[in-house]
C-alpha positions in Angstrom: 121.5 126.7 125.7 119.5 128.5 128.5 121.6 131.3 129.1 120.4 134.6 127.6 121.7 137.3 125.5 122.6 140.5 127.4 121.1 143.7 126.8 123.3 145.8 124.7 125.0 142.8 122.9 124.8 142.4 119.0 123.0 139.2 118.2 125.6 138.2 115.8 128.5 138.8 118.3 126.0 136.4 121.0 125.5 133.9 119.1 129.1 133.6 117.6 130.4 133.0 121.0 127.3 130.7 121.9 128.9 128.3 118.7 132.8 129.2 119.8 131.8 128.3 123.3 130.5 125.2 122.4 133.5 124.1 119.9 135.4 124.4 122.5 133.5 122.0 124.8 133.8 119.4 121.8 129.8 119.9 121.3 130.4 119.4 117.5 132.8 116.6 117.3 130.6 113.7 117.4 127.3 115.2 115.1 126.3 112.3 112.6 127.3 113.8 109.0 130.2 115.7 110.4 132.6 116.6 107.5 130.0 115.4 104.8 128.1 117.8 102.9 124.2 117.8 102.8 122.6 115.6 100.4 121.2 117.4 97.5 117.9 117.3 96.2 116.7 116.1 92.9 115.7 119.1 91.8 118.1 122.7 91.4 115.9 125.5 93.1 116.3 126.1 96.7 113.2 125.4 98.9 113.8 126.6 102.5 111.2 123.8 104.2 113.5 121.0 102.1 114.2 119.3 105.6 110.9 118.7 106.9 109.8 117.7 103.0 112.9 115.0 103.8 111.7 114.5 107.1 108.5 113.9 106.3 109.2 111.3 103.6 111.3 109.4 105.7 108.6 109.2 108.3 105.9 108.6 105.6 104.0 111.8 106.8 101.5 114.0 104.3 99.9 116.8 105.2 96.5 117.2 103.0 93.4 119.6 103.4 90.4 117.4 105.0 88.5 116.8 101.8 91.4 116.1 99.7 92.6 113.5 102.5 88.9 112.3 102.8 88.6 111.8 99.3 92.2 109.8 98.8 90.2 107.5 101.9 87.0 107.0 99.8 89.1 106.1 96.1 91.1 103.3 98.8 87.7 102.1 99.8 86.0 102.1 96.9 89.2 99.7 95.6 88.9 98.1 99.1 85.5 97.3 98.6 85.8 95.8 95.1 88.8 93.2 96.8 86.8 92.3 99.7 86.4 88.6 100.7 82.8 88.5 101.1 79.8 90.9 100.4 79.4 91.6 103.9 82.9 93.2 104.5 82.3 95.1 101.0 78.9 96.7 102.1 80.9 97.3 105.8 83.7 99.2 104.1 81.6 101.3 101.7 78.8 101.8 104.8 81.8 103.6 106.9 83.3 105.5 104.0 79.8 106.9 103.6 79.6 108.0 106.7 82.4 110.2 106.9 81.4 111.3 103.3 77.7 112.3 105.0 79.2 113.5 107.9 82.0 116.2 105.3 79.0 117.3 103.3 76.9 118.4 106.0 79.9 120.4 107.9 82.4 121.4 105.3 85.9 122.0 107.2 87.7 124.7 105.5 89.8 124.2 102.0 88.5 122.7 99.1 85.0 121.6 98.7 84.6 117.9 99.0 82.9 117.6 95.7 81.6 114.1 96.4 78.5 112.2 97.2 78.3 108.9 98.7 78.4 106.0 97.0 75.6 104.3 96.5 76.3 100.9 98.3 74.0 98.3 95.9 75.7 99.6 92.9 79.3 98.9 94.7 78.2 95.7 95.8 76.6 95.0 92.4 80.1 95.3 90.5 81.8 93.9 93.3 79.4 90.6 92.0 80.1 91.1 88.3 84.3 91.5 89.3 84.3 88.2 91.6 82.3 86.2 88.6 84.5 87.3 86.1 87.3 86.1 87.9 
């Protein structure tokens, strides 16, 4: 729809023969979910934004602040670390998640504060000694 609405038209009146219009070129007829209603949510409140909450769950999309994302990366590492194959991949793995955790605390990016330090790789490698024995 490229066509604009003329100057002294109501909106409403515009856009109801925009939709008429295109009913009667058949634009509706074959729309996926035609005749169905929408699927309802688990919970009862309305939230306007509940399609791109859908969307974004179907395409396995989140949206965090920086430091919350950043720190989700370095609990995954951390856990990473302690399942590595060797020693050398473990220090690898906590080496790079240091480095992004350096590289937060020295330029904060706006939301909430990181509220980490690095971790300190001979301790991580240490446990990740004690865990492979044990097993």
């Amino acid at each position: 729809m490229t066509e604009r609405k003329p100057p002294g038209v109501a909106w409403e009146s515009w856009v109801d023969k925009q939709i008429r219009d295109a009913e009667a070129r058949g634009e509706f007829t074959q729309l996926s979910g035609a005749g169905k209603p929408l699927p309802a949510g688990t919970d009862t409140t309305y939230d306007e934004l509940w399609w791109i909450k859908q969307k974004m769950a179907r395409e396995g999309l989140s949206v965090l602040p920086p430091t919350l994302a950043l720190r989700k990366e370095a609990e995954d590492a951390l856990t990473a670390a302690y399942a590595a194959p060797s020693e050398r991949i473990a220090r690898k793995i906590v080496t790079d998640v240091n480095v992004k955790i350096r590289d937060m605390m020295f330029k904060p990016p706006p939301g909430p504060p990181l509220g980490m330090k690095p971790y300190d790789v001979e301790e991580v490698v240490r446990e990740w000694r004690e865990r492979r024995s044990a097993s």
